[in-house]
C-alpha positions as CSV (number, residue, x, y, z in Angstrom):
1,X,0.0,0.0,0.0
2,X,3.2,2.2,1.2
3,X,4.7,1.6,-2.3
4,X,1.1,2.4,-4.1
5,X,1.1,5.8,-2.1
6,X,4.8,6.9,-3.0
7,X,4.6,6.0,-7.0
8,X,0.7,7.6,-7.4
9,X,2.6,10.9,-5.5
10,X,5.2,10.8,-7.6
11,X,3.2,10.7,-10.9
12,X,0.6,13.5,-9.1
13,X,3.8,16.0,-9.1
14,X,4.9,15.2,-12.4
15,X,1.7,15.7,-13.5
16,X,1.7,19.2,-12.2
17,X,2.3,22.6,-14.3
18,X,6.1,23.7,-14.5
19,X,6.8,26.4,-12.1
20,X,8.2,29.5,-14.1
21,X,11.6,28.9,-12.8
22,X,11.7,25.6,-14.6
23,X,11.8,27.6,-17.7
24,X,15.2,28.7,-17.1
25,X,18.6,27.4,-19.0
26,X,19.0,25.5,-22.0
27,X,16.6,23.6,-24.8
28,X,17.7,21.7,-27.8
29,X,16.1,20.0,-30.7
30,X,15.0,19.5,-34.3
31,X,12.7,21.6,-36.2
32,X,11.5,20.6,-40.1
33,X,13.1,22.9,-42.2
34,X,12.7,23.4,-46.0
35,X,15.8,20.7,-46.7
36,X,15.2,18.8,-43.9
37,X,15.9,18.9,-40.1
38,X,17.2,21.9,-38.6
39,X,19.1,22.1,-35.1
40,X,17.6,24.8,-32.9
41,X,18.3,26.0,-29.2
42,X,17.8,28.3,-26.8
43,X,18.7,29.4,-23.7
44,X,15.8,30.8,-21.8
45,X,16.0,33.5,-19.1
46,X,12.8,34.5,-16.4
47,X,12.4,38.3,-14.9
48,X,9.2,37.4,-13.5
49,X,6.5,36.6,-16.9
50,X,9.0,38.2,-18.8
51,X,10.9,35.9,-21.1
52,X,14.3,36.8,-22.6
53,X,17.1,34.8,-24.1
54,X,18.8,33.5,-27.1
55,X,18.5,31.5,-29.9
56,X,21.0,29.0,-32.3
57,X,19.5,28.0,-35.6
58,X,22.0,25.2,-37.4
59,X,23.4,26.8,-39.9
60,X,23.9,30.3,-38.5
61,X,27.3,31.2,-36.6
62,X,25.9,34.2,-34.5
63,X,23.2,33.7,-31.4
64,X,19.9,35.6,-32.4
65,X,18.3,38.0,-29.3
66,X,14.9,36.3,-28.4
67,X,12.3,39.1,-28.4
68,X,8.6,39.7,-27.0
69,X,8.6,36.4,-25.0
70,X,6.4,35.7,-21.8
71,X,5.2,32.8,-19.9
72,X,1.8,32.3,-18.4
73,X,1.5,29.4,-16.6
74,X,2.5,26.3,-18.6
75,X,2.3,28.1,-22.1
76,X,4.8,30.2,-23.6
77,X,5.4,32.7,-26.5
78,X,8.3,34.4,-27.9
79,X,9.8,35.8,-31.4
80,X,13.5,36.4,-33.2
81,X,14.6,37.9,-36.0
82,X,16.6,36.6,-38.4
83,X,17.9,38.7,-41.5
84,X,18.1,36.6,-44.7
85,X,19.4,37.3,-48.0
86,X,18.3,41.1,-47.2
87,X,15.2,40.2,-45.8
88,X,14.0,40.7,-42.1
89,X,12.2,36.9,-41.0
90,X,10.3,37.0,-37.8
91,X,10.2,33.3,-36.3
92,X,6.9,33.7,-33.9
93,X,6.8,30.4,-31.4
94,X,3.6,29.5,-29.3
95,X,4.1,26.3,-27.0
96,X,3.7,24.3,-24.1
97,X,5.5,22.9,-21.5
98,X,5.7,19.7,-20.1
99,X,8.5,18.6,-17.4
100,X,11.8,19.0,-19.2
101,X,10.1,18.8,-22.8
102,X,8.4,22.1,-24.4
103,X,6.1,21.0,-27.3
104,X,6.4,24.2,-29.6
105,X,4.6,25.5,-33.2
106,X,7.2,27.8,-35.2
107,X,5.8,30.3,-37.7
108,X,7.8,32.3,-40.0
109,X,7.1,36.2,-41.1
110,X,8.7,37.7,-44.0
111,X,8.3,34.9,-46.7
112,X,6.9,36.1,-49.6
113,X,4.9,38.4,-47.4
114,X,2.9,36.1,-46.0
115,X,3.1,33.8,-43.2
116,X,5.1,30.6,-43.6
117,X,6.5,27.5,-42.2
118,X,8.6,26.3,-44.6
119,X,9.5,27.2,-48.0
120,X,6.6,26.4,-50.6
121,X,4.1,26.3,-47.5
122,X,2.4,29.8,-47.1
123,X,0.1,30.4,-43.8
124,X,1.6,26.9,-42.4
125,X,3.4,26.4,-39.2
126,X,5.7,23.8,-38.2
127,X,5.9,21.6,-35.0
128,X,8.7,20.4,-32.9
129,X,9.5,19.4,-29.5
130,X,12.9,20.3,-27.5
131,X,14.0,19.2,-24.6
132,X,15.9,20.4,-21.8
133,X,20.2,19.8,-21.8
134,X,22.3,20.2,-18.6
């Protein structure tokens, strides 16, 4: 019964929202890309609902300023800019979190002056999952 108490606990405080510290320090994973997979990071930071922090897209040597970002609960939003070829691309992210995994949908501003996920896909959104690294 003692060991029936403990696990259903443990999967109670799993279960629960991440606090807004959580949000803190680094993410890593894959996001589709017009010629496949692309690498993508970031490194949150927290001044109260405030988000700030960078970003590392694969393929791009400098670390892009993470703008507009806040956190309300378990949900989160945030932009970058990117300048491409002469042209200014906002990447818009809306997401959730979920223990050391945030489950995120990318949208990209500036392509062909519409929305876009990925090349070819006007108004379309991508969606990708990274998870927390130490």
């Amino acid at each position: 019964m003692r060991l029936h108490s403990i696990t259903l606990l443990a999967a109670l405080i799993m279960a629960l929202p991440v606090s807004a510290q959580d949000i803190a320090g680094k993410w890593q994973g894959a996001a589709p890309g017009p010629r496949g997979s692309m690498q993508v990071s970031f490194d949150f930071e927290l001044e109260g609902e405030e988000l700030n922090g960078k970003a590392k897209l694969s393929g791009m040597d400098q670390e892009i300023k993470i703008k507009n970002g806040k956190l309300e609960g378990n949900q989160i939003a945030f932009k970058h800019e990117v300048d491409f070829r002469g042209r200014k691309l906002i990447f818009a992210y809306k997401g959730s979190i979920h223990g050391d995994s945030i489950n995120l949908t990318r949208r990209i501003d500036g392509i062909r002056g519409e929305r876009a996920g990925r090349s070819g896909s006007p108004r379309g959104s991508v969606e990708f999952t990274v998870k927390r690294i130490p």
